[in-house]
C-alpha positions in Angstrom: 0.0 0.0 0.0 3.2 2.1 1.4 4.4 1.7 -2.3 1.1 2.3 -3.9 0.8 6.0 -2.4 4.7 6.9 -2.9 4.5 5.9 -7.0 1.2 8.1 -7.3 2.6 11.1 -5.7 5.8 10.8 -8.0 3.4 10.5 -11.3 2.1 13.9 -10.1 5.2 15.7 -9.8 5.6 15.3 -13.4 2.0 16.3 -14.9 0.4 20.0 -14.8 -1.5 21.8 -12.4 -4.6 21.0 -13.7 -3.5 17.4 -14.4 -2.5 17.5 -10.9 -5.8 18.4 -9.4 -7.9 15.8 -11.4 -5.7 13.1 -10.6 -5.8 14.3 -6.2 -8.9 14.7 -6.7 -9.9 10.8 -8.5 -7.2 9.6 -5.4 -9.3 11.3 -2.6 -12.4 9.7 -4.4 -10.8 6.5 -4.1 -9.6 6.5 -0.3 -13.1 7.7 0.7 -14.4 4.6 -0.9 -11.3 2.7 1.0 -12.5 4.5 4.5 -16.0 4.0 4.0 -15.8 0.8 3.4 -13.4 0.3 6.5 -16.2 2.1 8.7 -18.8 0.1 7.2 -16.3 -3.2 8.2 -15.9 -1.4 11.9 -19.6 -1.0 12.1 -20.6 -4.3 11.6 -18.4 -5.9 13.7 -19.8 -3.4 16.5 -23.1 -4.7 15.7 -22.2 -8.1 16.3 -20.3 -7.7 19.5 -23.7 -6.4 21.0 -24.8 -9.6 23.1 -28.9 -9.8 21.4 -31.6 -9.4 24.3 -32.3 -12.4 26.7 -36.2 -12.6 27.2 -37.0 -12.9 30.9 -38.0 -16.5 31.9 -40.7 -17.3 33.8 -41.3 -21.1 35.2 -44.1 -22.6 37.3 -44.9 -25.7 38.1 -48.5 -26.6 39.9 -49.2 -30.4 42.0 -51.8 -32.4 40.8 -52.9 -30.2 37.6 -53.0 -31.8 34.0 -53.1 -30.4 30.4 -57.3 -30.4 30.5 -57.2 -27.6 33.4 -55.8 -24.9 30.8 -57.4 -23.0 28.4 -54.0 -22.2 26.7 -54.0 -26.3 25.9 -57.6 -26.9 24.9 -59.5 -26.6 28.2 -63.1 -24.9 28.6 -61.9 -23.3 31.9 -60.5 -20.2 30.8 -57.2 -19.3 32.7 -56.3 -15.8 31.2 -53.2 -14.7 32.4 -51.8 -18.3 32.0 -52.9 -17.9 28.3 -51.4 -14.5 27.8 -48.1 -16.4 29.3 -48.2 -19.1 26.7 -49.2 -17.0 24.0 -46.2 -15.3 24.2 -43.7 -17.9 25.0 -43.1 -21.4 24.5 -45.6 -24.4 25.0 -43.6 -27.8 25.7 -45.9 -30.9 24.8 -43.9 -33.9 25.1 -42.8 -33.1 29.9 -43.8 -36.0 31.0 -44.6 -36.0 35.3 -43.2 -38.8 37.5 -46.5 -39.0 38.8 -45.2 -37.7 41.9 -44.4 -33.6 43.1 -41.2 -34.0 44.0 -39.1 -36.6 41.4 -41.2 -34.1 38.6 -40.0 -31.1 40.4 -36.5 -32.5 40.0 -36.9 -33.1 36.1 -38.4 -30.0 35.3 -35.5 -28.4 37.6 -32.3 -30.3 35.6 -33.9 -31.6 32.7 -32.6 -35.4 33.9 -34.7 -38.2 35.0 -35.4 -38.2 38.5 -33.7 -41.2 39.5 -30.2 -39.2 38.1 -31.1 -36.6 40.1 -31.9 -38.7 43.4 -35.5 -38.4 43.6 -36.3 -41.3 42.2 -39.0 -41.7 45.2 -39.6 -38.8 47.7 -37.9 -36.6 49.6 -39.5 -38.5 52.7 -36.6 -41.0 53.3 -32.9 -42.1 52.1 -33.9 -46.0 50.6 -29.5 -46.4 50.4 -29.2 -46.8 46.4 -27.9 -43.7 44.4 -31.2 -42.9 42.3 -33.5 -42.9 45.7 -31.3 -40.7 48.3 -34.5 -38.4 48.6 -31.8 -35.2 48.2 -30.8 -33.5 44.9 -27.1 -34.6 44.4 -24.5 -32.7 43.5 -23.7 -34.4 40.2 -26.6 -32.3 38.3 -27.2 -28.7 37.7 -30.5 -26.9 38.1 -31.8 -24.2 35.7 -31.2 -21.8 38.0 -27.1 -22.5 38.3 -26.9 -22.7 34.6 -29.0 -19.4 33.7 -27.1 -17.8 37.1 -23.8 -18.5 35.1 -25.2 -16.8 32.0 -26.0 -13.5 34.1 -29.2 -13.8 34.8 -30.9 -13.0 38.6 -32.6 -15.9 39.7 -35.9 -16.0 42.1 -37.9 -18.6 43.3 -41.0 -18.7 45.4 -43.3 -21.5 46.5 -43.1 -25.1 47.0 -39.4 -26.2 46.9 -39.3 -30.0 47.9 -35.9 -30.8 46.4 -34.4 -31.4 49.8 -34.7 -34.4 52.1 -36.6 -34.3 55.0 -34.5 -34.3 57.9 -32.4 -31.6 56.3 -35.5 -28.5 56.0 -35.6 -27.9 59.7 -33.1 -24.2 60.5 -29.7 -26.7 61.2 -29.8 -27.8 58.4 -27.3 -28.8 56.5 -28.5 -26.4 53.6 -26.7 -27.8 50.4 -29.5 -28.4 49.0 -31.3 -25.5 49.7 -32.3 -23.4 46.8 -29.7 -20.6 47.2 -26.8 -23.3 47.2 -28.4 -24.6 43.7 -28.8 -21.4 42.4 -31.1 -18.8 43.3 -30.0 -15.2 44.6 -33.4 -15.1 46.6 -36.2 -17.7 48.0 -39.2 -17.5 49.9 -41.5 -20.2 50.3 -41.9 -23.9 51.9 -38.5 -25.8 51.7 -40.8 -29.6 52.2 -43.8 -31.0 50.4 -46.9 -29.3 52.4 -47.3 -27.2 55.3 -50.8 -25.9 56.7 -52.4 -23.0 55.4 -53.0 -21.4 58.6 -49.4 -21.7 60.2 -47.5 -22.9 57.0 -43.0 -23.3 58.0 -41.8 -20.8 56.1 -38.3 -20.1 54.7 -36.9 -17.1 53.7 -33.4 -17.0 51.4 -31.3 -19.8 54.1 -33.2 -18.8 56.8 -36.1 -20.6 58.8 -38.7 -18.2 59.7 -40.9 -18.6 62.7 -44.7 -19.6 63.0 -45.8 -15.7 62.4 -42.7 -13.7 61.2 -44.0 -15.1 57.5 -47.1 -13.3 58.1 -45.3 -10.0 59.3 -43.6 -10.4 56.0 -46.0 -10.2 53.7 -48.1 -7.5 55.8 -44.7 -5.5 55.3 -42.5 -6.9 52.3 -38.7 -5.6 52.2 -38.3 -3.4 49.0 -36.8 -5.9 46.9 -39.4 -9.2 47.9 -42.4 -6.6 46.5 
């Protein structure tokens, strides 16, 4: 290029003026073209170095509900807001439950089958094999770990049942509480059920008392409203 510009310039020295100024001005023609088409170059790679927009992703799972309970799925009982969620997102057709909350919980979670995961029964007892432990192991990842490692703030509320048993009460030991499997913030029942009156609560790792749950809700911090 270096030698490009130097046997121009000496091809000018030798013309006329006027010769001169046609030729600069055909060689300032042709570098504009050079730098416009460099800026275009720059441009686009700009435009794909901006990371596209992640949609928000929104995930609940309901006990003892089937396909014939939503309108969004052929049902007569309209469900509105459900609907207006489907409409504009994905419908999967081909989950299939484990005909039990807690091993379905922990496919829907990982994406594995529950006995990988092991829940292949409930979180009610440790039966001594590998795929019936009644605890989420540590050899799978939930949705929450992988989307947390792709930036995204994770939140769950509800019905957790992921962890056995003897391991919900405050002691203890939380491994396989929801914030050491990936979510920033939780509030909700860590077991299977709880009454509706006095229900154990749990906020983030810590076990709330019969009441404080209530106080919550009457008067949410900022960032639970």
């Amino acid at each position: 290029m270096l030698r490009y510009w130097r046997k121009r310039i000496t091809e000018m020295r030798r013309i006329t003026s006027e010769q001169r100024r046609r030729k600069l001005n055909s060689l300032i023609s042709a570098a504009g073209v050079i730098f416009l088409v460099a800026g275009m170059a720059t441009s686009a790679c700009a435009k794909e170095n901006v990371p596209a927009p992640r949609p928000n992703i929104v995930l609940i799972m309901a006990d003892d509900m089937g396909y014939s309970d939503l309108s969004c799925f052929g049902s007569p009982i309209q469900t509105p807001h459900l609907d207006r969620l489907a409409a504009n997102g994905i419908k999967y057709t081909h989950f299939y439950n484990a005909a039990r909350c807690c091993p379905s919980r922990a496919s829907l979670m990982t994406g594995l089958y529950p006995h990988q995961t092991g829940l292949g029964w409930m979180t009610a007892a440790d039966l001594g094999t590998k795929g019936y432990t009644g605890d989420l192991n540590a050899e799978c990842r939930t949705i929450a770990e992988c989307l947390k490692d792709a930036g995204y703030s994770t939140y769950l509320s509800g019905k957790w049942h992921l962890t056995y048993a003897k391991h919900v009460g405050a002691a203890g030991p939380k491994d396989t509480w929801p914030l050491q499997r990936g979510f920033d913030r939780f509030y909700g029942m860590l077991g299977g059920g709880a009454s509706y009156f006095s229900p154990k609560m749990t906020l983030d790792n810590k076990a709330l008392k019969n009441g404080d749950d209530r106080k919550r809700l009457q008067h949410p911090p900022d960032n639970l409203r």
